[in-house]
ZALUMTOR-355853 format. One line per 3 residues: number of its first residue (from 1); their letters; for each residue x, y, z of C-alpha. Coordinates in pm, 1 decimal. Layout:
BEGIN
NUM> A> X/Y/Z | ...
END
This chain:
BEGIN
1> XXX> 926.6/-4522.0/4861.3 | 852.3/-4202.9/4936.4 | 948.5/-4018.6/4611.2
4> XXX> 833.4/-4293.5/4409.6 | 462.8/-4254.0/4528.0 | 579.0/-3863.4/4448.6
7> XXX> 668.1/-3924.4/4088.6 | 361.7/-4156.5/4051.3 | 100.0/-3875.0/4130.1
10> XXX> 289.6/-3606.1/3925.0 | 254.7/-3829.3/3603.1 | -137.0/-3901.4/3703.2
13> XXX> -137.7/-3517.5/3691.0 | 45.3/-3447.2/3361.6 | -259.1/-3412.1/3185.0
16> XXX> -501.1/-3195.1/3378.6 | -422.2/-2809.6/3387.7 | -387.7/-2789.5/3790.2
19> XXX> -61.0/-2616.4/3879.3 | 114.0/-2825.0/4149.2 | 365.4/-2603.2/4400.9
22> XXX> 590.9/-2881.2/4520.6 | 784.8/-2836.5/4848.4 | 1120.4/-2650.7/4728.5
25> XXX> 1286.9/-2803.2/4990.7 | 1255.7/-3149.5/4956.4 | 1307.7/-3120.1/4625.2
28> XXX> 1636.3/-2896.4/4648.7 | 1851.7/-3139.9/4860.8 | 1874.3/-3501.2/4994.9
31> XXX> 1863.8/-3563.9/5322.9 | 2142.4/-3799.3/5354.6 | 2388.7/-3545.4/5129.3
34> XXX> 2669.9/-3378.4/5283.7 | 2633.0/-2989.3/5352.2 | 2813.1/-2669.6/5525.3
37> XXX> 2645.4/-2445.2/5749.5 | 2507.0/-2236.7/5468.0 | 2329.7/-2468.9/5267.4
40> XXX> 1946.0/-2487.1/5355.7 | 1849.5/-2816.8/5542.8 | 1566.0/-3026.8/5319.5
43> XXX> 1294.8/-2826.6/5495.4 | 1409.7/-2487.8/5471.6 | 1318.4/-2268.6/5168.9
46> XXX> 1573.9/-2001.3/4992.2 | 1478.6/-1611.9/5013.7 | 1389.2/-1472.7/4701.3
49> XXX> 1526.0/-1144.6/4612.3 | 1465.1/-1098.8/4290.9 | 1129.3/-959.0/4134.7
52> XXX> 1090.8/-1295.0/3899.1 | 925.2/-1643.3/4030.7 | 1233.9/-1880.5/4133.8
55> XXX> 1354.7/-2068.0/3806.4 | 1239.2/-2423.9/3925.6 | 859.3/-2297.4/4026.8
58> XXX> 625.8/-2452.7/3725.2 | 430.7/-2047.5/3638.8 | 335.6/-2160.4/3245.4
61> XXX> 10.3/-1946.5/3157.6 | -265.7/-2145.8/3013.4 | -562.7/-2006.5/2793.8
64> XXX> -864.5/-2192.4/2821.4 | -1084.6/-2090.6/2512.8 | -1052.8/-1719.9/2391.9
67> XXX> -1018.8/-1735.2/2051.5 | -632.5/-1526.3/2060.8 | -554.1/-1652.9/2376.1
70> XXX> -519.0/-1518.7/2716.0 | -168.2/-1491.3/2795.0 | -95.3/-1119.4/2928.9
73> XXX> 286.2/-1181.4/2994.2 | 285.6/-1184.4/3326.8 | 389.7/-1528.4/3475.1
76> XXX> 190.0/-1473.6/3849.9 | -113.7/-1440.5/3676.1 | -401.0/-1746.8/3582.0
79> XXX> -521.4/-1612.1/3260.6 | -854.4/-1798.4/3179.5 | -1118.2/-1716.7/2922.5
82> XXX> -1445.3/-1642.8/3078.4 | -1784.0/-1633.3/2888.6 | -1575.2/-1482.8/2573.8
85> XXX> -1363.2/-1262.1/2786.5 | -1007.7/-1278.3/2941.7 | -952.9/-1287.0/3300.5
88> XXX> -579.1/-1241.3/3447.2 | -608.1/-1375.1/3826.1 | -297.3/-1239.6/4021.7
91> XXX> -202.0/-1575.3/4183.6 | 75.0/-1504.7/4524.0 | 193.3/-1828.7/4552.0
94> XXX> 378.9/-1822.2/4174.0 | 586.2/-1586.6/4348.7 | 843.0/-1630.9/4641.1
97> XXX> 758.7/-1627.8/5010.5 | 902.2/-1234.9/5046.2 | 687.6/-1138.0/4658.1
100> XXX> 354.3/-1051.3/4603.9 | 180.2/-1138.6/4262.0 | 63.4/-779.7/4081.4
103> XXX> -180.0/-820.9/3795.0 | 57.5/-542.3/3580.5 | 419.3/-536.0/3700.6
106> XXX> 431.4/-957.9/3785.9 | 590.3/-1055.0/4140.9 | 726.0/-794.2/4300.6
109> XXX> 912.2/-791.6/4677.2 | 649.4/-730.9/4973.7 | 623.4/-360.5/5040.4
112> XXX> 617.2/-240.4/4654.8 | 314.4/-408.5/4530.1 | 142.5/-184.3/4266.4
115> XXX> 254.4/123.7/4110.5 | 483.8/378.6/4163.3 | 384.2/643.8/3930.8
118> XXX> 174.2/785.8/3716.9 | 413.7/598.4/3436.3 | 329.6/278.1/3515.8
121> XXX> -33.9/349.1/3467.1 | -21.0/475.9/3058.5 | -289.0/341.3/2932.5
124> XXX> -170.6/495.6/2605.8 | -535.2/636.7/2589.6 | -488.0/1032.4/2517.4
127> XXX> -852.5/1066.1/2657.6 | -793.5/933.9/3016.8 | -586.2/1042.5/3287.7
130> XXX> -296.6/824.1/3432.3 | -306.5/862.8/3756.7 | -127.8/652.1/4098.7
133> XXX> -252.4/656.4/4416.9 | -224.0/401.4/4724.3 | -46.1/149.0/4530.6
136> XXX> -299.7/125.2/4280.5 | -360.6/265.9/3901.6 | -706.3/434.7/3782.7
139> XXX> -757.2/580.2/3439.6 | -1045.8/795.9/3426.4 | -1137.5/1068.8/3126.7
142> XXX> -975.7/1374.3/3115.3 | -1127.6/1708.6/3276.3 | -873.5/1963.4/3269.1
145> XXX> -1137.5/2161.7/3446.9 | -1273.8/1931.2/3713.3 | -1636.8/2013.3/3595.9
148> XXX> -1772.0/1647.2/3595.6 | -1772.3/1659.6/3239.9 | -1502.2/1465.5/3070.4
151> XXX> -1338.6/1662.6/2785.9 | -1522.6/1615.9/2385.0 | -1189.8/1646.7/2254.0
154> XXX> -799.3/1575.0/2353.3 | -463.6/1599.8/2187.4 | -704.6/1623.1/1815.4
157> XXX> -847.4/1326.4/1924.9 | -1284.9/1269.0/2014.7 | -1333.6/1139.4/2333.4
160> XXX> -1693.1/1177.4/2311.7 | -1952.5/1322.7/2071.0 | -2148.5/1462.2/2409.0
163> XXX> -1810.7/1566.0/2614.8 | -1685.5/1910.7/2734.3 | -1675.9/2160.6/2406.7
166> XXX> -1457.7/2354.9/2677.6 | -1261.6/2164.1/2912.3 | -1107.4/2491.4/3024.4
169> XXX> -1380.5/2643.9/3135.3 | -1582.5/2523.2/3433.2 | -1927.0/2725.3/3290.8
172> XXX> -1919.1/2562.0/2951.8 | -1989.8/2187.2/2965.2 | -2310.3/1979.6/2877.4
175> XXX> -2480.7/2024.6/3167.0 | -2477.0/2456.3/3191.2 | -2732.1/2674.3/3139.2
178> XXX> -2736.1/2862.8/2804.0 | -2733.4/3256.0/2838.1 | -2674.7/3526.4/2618.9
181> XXX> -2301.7/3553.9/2589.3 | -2253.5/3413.3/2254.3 | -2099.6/3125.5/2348.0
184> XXX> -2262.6/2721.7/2316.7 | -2242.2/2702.9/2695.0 | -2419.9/2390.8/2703.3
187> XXX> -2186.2/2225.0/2406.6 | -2547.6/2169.5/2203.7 | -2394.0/2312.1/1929.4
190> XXX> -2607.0/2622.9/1866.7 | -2537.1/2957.8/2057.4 | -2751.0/3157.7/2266.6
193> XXX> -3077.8/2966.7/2152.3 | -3264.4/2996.4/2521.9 | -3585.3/3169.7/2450.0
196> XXX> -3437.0/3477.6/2657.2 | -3165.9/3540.7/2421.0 | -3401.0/3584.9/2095.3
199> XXX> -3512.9/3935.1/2186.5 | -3160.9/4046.4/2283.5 | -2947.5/4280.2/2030.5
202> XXX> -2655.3/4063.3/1924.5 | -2321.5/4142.3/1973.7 | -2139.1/3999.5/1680.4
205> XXX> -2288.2/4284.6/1409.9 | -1939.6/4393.6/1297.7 | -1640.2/4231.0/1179.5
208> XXX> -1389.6/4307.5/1449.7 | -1632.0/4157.5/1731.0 | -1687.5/3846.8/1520.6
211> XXX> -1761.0/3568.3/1724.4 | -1443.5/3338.0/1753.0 | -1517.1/2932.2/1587.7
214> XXX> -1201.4/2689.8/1611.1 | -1250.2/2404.7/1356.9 | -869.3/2326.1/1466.0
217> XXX> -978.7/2054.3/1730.6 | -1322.1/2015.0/1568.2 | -1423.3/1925.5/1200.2
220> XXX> -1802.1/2041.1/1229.9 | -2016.5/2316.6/1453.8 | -2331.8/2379.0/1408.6
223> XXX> -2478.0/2693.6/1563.1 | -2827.4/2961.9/1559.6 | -2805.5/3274.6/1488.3
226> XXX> -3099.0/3631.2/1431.6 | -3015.5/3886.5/1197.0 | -3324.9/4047.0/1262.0
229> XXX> -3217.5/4281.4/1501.7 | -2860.7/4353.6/1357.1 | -2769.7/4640.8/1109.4
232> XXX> -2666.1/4618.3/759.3 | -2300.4/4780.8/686.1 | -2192.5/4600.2/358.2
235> XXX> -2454.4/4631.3/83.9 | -2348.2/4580.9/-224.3 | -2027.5/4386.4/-95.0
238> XXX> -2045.4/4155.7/-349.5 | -2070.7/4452.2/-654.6 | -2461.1/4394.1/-636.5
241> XXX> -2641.5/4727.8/-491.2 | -2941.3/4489.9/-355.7 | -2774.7/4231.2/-193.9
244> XXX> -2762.8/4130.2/180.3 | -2961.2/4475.4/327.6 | -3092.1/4300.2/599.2
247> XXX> -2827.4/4316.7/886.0 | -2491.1/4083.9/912.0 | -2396.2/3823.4/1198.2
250> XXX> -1977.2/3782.3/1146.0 | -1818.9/3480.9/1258.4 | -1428.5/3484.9/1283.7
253> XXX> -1322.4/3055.8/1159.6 | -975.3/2927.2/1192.7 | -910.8/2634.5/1052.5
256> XXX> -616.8/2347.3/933.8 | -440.7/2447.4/651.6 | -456.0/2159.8/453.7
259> XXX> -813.1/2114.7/447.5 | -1108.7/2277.7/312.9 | -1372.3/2483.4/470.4
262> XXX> -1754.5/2478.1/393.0 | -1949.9/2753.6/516.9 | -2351.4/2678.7/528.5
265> XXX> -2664.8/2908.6/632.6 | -2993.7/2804.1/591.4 | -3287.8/3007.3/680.6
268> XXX> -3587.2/2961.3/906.2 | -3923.1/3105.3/834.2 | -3866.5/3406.4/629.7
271> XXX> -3542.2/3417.4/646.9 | -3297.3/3453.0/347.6 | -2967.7/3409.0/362.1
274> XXX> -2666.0/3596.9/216.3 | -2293.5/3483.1/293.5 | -1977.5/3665.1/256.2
277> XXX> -1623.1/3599.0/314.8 | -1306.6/3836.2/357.4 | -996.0/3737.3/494.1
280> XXX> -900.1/4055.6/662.6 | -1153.3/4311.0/818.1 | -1234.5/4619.6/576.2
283> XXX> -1119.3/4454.3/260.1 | -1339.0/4381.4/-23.2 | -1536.8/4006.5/-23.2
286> XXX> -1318.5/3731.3/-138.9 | -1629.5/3498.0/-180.3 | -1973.2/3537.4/-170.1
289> XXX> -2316.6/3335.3/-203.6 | -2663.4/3405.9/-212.2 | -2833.9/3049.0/-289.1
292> XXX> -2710.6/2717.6/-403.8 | -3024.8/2656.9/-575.3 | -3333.7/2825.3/-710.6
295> XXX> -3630.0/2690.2/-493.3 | -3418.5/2691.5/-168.9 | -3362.7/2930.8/110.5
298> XXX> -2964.5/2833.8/168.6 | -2602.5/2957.3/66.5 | -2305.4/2815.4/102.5
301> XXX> -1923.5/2911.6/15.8 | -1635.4/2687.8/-22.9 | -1260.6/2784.1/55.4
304> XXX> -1043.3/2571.7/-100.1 | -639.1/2520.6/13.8 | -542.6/2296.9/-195.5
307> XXX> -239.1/2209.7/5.7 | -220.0/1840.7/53.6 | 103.8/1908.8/247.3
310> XXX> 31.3/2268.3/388.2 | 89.0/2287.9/819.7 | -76.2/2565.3/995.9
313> XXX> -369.6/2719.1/1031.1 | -616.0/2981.9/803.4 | -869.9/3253.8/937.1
316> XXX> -1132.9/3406.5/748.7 | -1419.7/3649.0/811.3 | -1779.3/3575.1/749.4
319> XXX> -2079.8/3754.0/735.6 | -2451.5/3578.0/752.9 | -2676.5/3845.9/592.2
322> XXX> -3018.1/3824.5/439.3 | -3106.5/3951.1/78.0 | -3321.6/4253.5/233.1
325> XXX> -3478.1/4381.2/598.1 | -3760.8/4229.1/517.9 | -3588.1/3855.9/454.6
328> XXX> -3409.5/3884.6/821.6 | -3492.5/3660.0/1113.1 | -3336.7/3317.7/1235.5
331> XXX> -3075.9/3087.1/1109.8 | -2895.1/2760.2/1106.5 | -2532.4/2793.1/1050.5
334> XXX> -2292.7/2463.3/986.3 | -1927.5/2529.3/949.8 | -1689.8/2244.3/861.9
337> XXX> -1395.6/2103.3/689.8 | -1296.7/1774.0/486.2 | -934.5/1675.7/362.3
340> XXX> -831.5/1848.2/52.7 | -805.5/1727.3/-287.5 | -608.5/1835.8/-627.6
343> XXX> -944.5/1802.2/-802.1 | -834.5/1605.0/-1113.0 | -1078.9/1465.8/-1345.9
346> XXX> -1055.1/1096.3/-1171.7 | -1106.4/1271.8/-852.3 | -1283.0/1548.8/-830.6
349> XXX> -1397.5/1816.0/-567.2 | -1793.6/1733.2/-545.1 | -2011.7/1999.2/-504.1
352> XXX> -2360.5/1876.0/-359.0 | -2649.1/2111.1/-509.1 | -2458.8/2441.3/-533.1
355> XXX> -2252.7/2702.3/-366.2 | -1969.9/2961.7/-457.4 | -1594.6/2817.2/-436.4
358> XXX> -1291.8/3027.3/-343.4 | -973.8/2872.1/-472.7 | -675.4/2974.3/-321.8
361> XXX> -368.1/2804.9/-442.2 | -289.4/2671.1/-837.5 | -284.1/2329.0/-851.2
364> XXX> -516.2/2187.9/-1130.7 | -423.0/1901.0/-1334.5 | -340.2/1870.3/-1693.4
367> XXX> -579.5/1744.6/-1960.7 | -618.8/1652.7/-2324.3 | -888.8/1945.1/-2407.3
370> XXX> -786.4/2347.8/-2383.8 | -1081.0/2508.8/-2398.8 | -887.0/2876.2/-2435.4
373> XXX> -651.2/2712.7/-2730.2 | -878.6/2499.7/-2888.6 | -993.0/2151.5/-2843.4
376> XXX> -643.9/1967.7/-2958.7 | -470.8/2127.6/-2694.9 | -314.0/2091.7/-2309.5
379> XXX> -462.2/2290.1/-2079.2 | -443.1/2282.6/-1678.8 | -801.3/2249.7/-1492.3
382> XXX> -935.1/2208.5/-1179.4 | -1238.1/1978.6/-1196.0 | -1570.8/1963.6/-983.6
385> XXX> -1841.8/1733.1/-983.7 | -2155.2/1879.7/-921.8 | -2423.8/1653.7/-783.3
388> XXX> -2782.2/1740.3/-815.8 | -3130.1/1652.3/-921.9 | -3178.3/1672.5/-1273.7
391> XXX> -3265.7/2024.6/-1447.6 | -3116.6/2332.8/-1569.0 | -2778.6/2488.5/-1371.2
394> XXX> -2562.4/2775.2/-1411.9 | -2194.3/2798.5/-1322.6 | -2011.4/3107.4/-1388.3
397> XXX> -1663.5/3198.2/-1274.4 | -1422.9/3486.7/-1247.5 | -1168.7/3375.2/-1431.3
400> XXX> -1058.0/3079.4/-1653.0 | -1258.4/2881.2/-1926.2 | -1548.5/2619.9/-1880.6
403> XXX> -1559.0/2258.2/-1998.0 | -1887.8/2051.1/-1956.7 | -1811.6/1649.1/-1920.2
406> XXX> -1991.7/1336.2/-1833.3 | -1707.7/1139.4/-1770.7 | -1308.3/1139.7/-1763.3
409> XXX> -1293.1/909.8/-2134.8 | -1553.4/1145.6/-2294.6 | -1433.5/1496.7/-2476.5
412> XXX> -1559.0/1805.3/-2284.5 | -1770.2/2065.8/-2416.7 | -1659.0/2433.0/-2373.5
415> XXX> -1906.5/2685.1/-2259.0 | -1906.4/3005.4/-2169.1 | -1898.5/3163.1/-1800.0
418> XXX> -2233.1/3205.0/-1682.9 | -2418.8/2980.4/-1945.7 | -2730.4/2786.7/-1867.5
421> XXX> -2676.7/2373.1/-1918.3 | -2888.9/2080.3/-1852.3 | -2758.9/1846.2/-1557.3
424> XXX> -2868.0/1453.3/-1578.3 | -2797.9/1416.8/-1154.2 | -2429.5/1469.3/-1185.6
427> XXX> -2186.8/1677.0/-1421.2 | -1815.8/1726.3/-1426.9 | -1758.2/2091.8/-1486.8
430> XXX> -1370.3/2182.8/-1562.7 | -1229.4/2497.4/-1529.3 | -933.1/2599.7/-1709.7
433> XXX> -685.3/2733.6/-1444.4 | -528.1/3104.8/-1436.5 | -239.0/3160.5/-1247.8
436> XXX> -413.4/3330.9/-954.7 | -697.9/3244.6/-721.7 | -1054.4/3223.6/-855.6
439> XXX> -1398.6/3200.4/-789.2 | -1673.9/2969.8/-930.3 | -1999.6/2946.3/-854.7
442> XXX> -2252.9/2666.7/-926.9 | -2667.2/2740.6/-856.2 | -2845.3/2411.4/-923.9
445> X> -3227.0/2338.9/-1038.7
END
């Protein structure tokens, strides 16, 4: 009678979600049975040796409302969805008598509860550490240099847009003082801006102590700079006699291969800036830029790889100069990088408002208009889409010939290097490719 009144309460059950642990050893043998000495009597219970919940222990996981269910794989655990979120509940008595329920690893034999390693605690998170102690898994953020700022950047990755620029160095991190070392110290992205460090001689005024900028780990810094108390050792770099007289601030930028670098100075006050780039020290400019537009105080260059497929790393030299002595003083300076492109007419490299463009490989796509051969012929350009307010522009470049287009179904118009033309807000300019690098610069209204 007995296991009748049993059976009858387990079917009054069936439909509620209230795991039932029956005795395991009335339910293994009969009483009345014949048995040896090693078979358990009807109230003894089997050691478990094994890491898993005994086979005939009921352990199904049942969600109760998250919308993709709660189920973490781990039979000891109640997974239940609470207010929207999922809860796993390590529950000891799924497990055998000698097993403890762990919310990770499922029941494992007394005495190696938790983890064991830093391996079992991967996270998979390249901005936390793994780390094992007591039994027990924690996964805080990475700080290689234990200065109680986790690192900005790990592995390539962004941790955090207000993290560690430096997580090797204990004096660099958010919360240091900036001094005048030329270095961001407090990861603000500007360099020596305290008020102490604007009367101080600079120490970047020559290209072999050019201050050092990775865009390798970063795709954008941002940074201040004075020229006002830095001499001028490259006038007429650029073969123009009266340009950038006023002293030059060089910056040393390393950066992915396959992608392209924007350089960008924009003056305060009085200030106007000059740029120039050279990719070894002593050697003439391979770029240079003295405004993108012509009621602006701002230049910008462009270095192009063109190498969709390039690995590695380029370095180039820049100088932030100002047209004369008299035009020196403070700065902004922006530095970054975007993927490249092939610049075809479909998808070309935008230019927004101006700037001078250094292109270093030959990869320019073929069109239906040759400007050098006439206008029924193939020719190879690169194309660039210059976006700007509407008015008169001027692009001139070293080599190559110009076609003017509103559109990839329209026929171009050729022009010559260095010719005025009216923009309308935004103008496809095509330029017929040489074999070697070239430079083209746009100035808009």
């Amino acid at each position: 009678m007995k296991r009748i009144a049993a059976v009858l309460a387990l079917g009054t059950l069936a439909g509620c979600s209230v795991l039932v642990q029956p005795d395991l050893g009335r339910l293994r043998g009969d009483g009345g049975s014949v048995r040896d000495s090693n078979t358990p009597g009807p109230d003894a219970i089997e050691p478990v040796d094994t890491i898993e919940p005994p086979s005939d222990v009921p352990v199904a996981d049942v969600p109760m409302g998250c919308a993709s269910g709660c189920d973490d794989g781990i039979p000891c655990t109640i997974d239940r969805c609470n207010s929207g979120t999922c809860v796993n509940t390590p529950d000891n008595t799924r497990c055998g008598p000698d097993s403890t329920c762990d919310a990770t690893r499922g029941c494992m034999p007394n005495g190696m509860t938790g983890c064991r390693g830093p391996s079992d605690c991967d996270d998979r998170n390249p901005c936390t550490q793994d780390l094992c102690a007591s039994n027990r898994c924690s996964n805080p953020p990475v700080d290689e240099d234990m200065d109680g700022s986790p690192a900005r950047t790990v592995s390539g990755r962004t941790c955090s847009d207000s993290g560690d620029c430096d997580d090797r160095n204990r004096a660099i991190n958010p919360m240091a003082a900036e001094v005048c070392d030329m270095v961001d110290n407090n990861c603000n992205g500007m360099t020596d801006e305290a008020p102490m460090c604007m009367g101080m001689p600079p120490m970047n005024t020559n290209c072999g102590a050019a201050l050092r900028l990775d865009l390798v780990a970063s795709t954008t810094v941002m940074l201040t700079g004075n020229n006002a108390r830095a001499a001028s050792t490259v006038q007429g770099y650029c073969n123009r006699s009266d340009l950038g007289t006023g002293g030059e601030l060089w910056y040393s930028i390393t950066w992915p291969a396959n992608r392209d670098l924007f350089v960008e100075a924009i003056g305060n006050d009085t200030m106007d800036p000059v740029l120039f780039a050279t990719f070894m020290c002593g050697q003439p400019a391979a770029v240079c830029n003295d405004d993108v537009g012509r009621s602006n105080r701002a230049s910008r260059i462009v270095i192009r790889t063109e190498s969709l497929t390039g690995l590695g790393t380029r370095t180039v030299q820049v100088a932030v100069d100002s047209f004369n002595m008299g035009a020196a003083g403070s700065f902004s300076l922006r530095v970054r990088t975007q993927p490249s492109v092939d610049s075809r007419c479909g998808n070309p490299f935008v230019m927004e408002g101006g700037g001078s463009v250094r292109s270093v490989l030959s990869l320019g796509a073929t069109d239906r208009l040759s400007c050098a051969g006439g206008t029924g012929g193939i020719g190879q350009y690169d194309y660039y889409s210059l976006r700007t307010s509407p008015g008169q522009g001027t692009v001139s470049a070293s080599s190559g010939s110009l076609v003017l287009r509103r559109d990839c179904a329209s026929m171009g118009m050729c022009v010559m290097s260095g010719s005025n033309f009216m923009t309308a807000g935004t103008q496809l300019v095509g330029i017929e490719r040489a074999s070697n690098p070239y430079t083209i610069t746009f100035v808009a209204p």
